[in-house]
Every structure is written in structure tokens, then in C-alpha cells.
LUMMI-171444 format. One line per 5 residues: number of its first residue (from 1); their letters; for each residue x negated, y negated, z of N, C-alpha, C, CB. Coordinates in Angstrom, 2 decimals. Each point is the difference from the previous one (the first is absolute). Glycine has a CB too. Layout:
NUM	A	X,Y,Z,X,Y,Z,X,Y,Z,X,Y,Z | ...
This chain:
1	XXXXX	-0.82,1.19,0.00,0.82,-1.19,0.00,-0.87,-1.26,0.00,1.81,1.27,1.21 | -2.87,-1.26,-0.45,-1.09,-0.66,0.24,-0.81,-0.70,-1.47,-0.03,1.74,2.26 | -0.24,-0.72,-3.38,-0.41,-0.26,-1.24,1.08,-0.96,-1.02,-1.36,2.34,0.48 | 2.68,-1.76,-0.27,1.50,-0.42,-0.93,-0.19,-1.43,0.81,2.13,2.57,-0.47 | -2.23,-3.11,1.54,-0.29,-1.55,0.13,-0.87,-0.58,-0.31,0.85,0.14,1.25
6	XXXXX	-2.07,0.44,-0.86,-1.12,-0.64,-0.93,-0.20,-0.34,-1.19,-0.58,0.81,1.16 | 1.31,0.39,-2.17,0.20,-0.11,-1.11,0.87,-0.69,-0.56,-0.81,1.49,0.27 | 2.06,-2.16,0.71,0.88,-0.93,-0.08,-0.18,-1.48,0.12,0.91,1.81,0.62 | -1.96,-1.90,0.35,-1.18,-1.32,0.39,-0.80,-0.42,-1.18,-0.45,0.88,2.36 | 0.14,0.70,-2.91,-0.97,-0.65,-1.45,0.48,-0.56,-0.60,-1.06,1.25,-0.39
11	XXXXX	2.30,-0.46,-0.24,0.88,-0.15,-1.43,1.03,-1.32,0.24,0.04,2.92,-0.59 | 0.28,-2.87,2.23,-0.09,-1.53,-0.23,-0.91,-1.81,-0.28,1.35,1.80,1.02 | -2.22,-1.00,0.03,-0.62,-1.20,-0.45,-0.78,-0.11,-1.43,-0.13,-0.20,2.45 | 0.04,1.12,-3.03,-0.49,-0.01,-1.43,1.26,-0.65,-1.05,-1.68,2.34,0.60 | 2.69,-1.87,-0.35,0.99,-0.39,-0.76,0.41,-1.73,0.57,0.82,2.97,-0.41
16	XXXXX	-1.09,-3.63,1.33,-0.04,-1.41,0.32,-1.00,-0.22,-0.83,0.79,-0.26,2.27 | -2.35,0.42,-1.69,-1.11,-0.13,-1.17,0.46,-0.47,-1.81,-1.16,2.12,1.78 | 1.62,-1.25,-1.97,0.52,0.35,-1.60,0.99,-0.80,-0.80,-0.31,2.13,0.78 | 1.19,-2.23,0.83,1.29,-0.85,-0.22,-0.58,-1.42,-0.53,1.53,1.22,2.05 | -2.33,-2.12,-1.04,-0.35,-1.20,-0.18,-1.51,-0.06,-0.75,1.61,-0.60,2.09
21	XXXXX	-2.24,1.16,-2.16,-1.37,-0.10,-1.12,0.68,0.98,-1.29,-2.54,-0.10,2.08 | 2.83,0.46,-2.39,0.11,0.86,-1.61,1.47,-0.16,-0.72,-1.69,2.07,0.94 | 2.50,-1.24,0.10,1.32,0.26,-0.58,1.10,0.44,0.87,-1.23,0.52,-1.85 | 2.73,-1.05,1.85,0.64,0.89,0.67,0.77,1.38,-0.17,-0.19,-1.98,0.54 | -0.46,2.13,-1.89,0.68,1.41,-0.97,-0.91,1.30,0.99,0.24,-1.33,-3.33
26	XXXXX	-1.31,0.84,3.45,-1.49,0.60,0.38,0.46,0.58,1.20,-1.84,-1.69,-0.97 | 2.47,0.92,1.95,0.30,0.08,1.38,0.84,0.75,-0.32,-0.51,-1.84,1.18 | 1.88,1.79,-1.77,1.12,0.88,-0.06,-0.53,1.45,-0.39,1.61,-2.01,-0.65 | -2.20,2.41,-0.05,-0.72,1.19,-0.44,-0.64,0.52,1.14,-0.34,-0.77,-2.24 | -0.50,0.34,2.61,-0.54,0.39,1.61,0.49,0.43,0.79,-0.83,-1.15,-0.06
31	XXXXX	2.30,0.49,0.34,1.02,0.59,0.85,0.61,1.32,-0.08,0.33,-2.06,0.03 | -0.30,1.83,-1.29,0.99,1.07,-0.78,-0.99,1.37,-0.26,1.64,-2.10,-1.44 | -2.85,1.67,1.16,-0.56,1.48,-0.10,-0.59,0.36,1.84,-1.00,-0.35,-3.28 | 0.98,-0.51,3.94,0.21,0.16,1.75,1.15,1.46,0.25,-0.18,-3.29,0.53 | 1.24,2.92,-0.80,1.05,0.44,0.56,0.14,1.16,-0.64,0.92,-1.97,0.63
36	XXXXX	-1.04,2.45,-2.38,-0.20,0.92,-0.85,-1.03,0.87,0.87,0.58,-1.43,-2.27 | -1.59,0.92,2.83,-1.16,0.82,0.16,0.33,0.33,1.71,-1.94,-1.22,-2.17 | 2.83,0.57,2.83,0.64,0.67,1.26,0.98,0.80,-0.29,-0.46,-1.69,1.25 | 1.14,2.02,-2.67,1.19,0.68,0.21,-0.94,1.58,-0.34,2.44,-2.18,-0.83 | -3.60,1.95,-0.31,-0.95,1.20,-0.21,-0.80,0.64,1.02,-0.10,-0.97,-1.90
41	XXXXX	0.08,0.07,3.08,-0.36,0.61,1.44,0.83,0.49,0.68,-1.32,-1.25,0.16 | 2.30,0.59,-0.41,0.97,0.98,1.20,0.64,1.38,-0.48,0.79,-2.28,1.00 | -0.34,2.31,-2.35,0.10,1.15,-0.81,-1.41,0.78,0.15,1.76,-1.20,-1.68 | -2.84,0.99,1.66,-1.50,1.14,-0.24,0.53,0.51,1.73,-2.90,-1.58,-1.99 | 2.42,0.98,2.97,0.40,0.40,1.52,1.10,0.86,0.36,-0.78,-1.98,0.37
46	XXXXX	1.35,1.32,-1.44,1.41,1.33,0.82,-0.05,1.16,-0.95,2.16,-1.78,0.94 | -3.18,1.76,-1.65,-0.01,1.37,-0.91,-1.10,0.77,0.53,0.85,-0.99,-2.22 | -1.96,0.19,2.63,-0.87,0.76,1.01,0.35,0.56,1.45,-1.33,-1.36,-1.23 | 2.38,0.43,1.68,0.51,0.70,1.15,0.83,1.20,0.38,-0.36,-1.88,0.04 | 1.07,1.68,-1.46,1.05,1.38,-0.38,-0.80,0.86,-0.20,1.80,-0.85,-1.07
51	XXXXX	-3.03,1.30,0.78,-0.39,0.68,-0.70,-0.89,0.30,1.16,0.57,-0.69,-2.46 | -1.16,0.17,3.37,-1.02,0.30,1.10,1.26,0.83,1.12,-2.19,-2.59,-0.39 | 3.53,1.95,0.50,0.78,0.73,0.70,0.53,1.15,-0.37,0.25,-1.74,0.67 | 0.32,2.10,-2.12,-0.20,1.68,-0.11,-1.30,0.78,-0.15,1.97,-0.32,-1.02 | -3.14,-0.04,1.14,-1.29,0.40,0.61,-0.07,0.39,1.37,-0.80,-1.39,-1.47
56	XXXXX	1.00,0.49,2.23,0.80,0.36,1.62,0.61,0.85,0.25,0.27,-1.57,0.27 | 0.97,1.26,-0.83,1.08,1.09,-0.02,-0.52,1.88,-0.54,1.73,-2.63,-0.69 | -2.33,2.17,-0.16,-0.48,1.13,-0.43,-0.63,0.25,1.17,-0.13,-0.23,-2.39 | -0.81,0.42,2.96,-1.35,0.08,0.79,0.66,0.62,1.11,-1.55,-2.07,-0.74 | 2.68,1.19,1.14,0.55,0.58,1.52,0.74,1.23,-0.43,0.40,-2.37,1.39
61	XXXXX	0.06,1.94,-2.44,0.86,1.50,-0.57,-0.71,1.60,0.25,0.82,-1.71,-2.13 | -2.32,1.49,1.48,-1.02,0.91,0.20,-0.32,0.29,1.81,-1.01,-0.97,-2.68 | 0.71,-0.27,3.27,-0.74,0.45,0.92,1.33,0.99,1.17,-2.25,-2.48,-0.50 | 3.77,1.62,0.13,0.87,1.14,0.84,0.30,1.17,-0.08,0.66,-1.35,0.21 | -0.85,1.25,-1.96,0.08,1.83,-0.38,-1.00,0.71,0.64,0.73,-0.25,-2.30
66	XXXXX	-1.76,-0.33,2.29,-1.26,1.08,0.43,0.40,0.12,1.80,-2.44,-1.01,-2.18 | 2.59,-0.14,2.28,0.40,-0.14,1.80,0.99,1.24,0.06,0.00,-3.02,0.56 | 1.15,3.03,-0.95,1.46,0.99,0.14,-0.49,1.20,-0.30,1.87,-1.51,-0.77 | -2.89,1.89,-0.23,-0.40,0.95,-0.18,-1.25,1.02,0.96,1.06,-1.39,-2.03 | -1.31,0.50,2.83,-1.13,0.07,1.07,-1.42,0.03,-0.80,1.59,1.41,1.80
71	XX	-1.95,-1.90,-2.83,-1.29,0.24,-0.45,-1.23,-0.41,0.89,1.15,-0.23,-2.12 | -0.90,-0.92,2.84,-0.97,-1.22,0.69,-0.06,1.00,1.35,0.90,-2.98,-1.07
């Protein structure tokens, strides 16, 4: 959460920067690929998380069978 502000601190103050020395098209783009590139983070995360949790799931699955089975 810590980085998504920082990275919000940048992209703002870069996009002020941009706004008043270059352009305000410049700034709007900035924003916009900001928020594009938070929606591609939060979609990658929850696909890694789904995917680390039937890993889990799996794992405990194994270790109770062997448990129920008395192997250990």
C-alpha cells in the first residue's frame, strides 16, 4: 500500500510538473496510464493469490491424508 502512494506522490507531482512547463494533455495521460497500471496490479495479485491458495489447499489436502492415514 506503501509503494501505490508513493507512486501516487510521483505521478502526481510529475503530472503538476507537466501540467505547467509542457502540456496539460501530458498530465492527463499520466493519470490515466496511473490508474490503467493500478487496475493491471490489482488483477496480476489476485491471480497470484488464487493460485498460491489452491497450492495451500492442495498441501493441507496432502498433509491430512497422510495424517488420517497414519503415515507420519
Amino acid at each position: 500500500m506503501l509503494y501505490i502512494f508513493i507512486g501516487l506522490l510521483v505521478v502526481g507531482a510529475l503530472g503538476i510538473i507537466f501540467a505547467v512547463l509542457v502540456s496539460m494533455i501530458i498530465s492527463i495521460v499520466l493519470g490515466i496510464l496511473y490508474f490503467f497500471g493500478l487496475i493491471f496490479l490489482i488483477i496480476r495479485v489476485k491471480l497470484l493469490s488464487k493460485a498460491l491458495l489452491i497450492k495451500i489447499h492442495f498441501n493441507m489436502c496432502l498433509i491430512l491424508k497422510n495424517e488420517n492415514e497414519r503415515f507420519y
